[in-house]
C-alpha positions as a Markdown table, in Angstrom:
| # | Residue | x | y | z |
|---|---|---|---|---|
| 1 | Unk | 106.4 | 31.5 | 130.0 |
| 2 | Unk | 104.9 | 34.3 | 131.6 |
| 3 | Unk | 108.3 | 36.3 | 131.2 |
| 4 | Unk | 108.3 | 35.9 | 127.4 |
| 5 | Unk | 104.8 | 37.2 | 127.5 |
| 6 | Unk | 105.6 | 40.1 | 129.1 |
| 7 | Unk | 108.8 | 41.0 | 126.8 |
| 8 | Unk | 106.4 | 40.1 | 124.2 |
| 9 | Unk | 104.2 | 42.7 | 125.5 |
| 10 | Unk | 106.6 | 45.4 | 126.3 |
| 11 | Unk | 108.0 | 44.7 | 122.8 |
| 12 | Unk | 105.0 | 45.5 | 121.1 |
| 13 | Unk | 104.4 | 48.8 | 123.0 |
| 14 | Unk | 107.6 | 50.1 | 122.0 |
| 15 | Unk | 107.4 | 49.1 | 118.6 |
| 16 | Unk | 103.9 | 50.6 | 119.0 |
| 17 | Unk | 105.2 | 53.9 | 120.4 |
| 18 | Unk | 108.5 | 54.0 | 117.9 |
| 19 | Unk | 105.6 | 53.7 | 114.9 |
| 20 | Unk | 103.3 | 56.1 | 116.3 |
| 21 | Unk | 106.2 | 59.0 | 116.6 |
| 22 | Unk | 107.7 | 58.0 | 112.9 |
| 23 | Unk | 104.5 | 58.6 | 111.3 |
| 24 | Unk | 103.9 | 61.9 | 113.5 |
| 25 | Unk | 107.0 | 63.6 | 112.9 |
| 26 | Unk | 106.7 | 62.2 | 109.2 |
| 27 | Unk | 102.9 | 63.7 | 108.7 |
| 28 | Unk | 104.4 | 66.8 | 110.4 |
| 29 | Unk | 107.2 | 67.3 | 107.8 |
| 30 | Unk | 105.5 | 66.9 | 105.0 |
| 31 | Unk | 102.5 | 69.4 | 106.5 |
| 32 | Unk | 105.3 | 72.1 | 106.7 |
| 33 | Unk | 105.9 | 71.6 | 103.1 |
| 34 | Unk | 102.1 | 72.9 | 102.9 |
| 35 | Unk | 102.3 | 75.4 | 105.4 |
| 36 | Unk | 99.8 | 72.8 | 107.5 |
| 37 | Unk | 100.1 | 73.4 | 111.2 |
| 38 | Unk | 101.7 | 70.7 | 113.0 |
| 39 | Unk | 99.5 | 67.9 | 114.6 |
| 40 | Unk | 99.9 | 66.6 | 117.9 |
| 41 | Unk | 99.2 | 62.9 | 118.9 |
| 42 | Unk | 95.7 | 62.4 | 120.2 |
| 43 | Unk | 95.4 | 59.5 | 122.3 |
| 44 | Unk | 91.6 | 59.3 | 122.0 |
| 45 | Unk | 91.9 | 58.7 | 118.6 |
| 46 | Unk | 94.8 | 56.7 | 118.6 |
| 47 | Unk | 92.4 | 54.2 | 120.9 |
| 48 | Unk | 89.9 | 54.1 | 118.2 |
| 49 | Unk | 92.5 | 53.5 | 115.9 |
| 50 | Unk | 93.9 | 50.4 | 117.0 |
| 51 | Unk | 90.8 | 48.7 | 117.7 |
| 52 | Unk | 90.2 | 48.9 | 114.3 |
| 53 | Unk | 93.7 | 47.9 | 113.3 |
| 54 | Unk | 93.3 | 45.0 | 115.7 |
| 55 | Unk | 89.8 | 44.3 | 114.3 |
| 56 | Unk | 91.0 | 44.3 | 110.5 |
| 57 | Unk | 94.3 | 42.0 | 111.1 |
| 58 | Unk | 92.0 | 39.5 | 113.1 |
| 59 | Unk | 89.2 | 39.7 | 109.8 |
| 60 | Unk | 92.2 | 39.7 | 107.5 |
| 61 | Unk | 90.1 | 42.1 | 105.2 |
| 62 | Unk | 91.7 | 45.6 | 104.3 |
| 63 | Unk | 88.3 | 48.4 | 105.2 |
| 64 | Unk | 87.8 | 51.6 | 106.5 |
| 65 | Unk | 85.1 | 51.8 | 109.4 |
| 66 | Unk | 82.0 | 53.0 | 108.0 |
| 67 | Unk | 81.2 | 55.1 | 111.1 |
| 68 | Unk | 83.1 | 57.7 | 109.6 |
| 69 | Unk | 84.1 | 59.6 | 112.6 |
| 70 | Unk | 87.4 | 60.5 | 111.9 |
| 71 | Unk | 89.0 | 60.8 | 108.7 |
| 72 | Unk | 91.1 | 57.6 | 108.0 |
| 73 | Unk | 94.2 | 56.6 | 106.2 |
| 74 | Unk | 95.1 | 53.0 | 106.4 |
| 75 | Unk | 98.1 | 51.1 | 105.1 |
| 76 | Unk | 99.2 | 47.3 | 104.9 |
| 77 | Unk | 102.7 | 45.6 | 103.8 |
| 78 | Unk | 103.1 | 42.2 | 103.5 |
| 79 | Unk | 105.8 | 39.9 | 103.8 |
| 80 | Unk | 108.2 | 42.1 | 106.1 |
| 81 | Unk | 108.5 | 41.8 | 109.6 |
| 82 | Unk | 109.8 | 45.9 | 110.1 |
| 83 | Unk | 107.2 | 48.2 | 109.9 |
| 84 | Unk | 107.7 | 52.1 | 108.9 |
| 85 | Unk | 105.9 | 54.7 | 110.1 |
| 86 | Unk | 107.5 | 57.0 | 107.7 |
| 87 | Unk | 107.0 | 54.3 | 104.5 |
| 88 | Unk | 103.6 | 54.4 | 105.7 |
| 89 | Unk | 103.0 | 58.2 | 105.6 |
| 90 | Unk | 105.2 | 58.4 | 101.9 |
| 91 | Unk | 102.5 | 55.8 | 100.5 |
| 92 | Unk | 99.7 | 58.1 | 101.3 |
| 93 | Unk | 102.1 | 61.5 | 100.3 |
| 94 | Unk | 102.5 | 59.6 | 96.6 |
| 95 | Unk | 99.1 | 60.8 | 96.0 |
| 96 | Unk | 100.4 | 64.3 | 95.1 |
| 97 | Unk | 101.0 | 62.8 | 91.6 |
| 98 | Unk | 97.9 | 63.0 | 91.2 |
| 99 | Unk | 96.3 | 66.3 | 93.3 |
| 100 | Unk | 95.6 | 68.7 | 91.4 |
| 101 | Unk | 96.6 | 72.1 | 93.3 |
| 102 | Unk | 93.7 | 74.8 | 93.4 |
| 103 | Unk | 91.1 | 72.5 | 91.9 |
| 104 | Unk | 87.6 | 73.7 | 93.1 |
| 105 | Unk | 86.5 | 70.5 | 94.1 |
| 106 | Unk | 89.0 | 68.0 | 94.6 |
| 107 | Unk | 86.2 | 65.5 | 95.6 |
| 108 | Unk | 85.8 | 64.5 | 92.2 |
| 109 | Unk | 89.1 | 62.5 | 92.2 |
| 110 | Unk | 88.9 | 61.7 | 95.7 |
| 111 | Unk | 89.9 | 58.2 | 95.2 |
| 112 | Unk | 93.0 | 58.5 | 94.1 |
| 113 | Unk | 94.2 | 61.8 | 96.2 |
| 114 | Unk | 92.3 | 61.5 | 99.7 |
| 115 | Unk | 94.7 | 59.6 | 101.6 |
| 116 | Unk | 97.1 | 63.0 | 100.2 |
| 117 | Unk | 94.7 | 65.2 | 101.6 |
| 118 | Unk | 94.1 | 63.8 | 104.9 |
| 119 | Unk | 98.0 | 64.2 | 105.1 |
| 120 | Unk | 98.4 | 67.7 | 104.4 |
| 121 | Unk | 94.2 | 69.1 | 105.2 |
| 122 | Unk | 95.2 | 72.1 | 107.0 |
| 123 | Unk | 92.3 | 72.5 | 109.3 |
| 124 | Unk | 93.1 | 69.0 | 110.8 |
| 125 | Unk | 95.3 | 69.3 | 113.9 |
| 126 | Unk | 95.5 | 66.0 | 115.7 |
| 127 | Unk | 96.4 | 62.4 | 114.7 |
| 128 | Unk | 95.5 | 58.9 | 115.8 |
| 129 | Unk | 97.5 | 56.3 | 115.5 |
| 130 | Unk | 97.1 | 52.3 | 115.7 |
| 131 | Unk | 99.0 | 49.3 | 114.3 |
């Protein structure tokens, strides 16, 4: 079975690396939108990311890391086998419903617009990416 394992394997990493690029390009269209520079893939962060994506499927608990060292959008379906990088990113874009543009201090309603703002924050420039 080693073969399989290896498919398996090379499977995952290309599903990995198809899901990485979706939710770049994604993020990057709707930053344009904005007038948000374009962000390239760090692969630092994208390390860091799936250990913790790892770490929460094995836990089965739903948590940001409370480290805190990069800003962090996370996103979960259930029940489907395909996964979208691009569905992922529109979950997190829906929050414009409910931003408020050229609030003083969007903070406030942080809750239910900072997975927008991580999107679209023009001062961030690179992304990390783990599934």
């Amino acid at each position: 079975f080693p073969q399989q394992r290896d498919h398996l394997l090379q499977s995952s990493r290309t599903m990995s690396a198809q899901f990485q690029q979706q939710v770049l390009d994604e993020h990057n269209r709707l930053r344009s939108l904005h007038a948000a520079p374009p962000l390239k893939l760090n692969r630092t962060m994208c390390a860091y990311a799936q250990e913790w994506a790892e770490d929460i499927a094995r836990r089965k608990t739903l948590q940001h890391r409370t480290d805190k060292k990069y800003g962090e959008n996370i996103y979960a379906i259930f029940g489907r086998k395909e996964v979208s990088g691009k569905d992922a990113v529109a979950s997190w874009y829906g929050e414009i419903k409910d931003y408020t543009f050229g609030e003083k201090d969007p903070a406030g309603n942080f809750g239910k617009v900072g997975h927008f703002t991580q999107v679209v924050w023009k001062k961030c420039m690179e992304l990390g990416v783990g599934m």
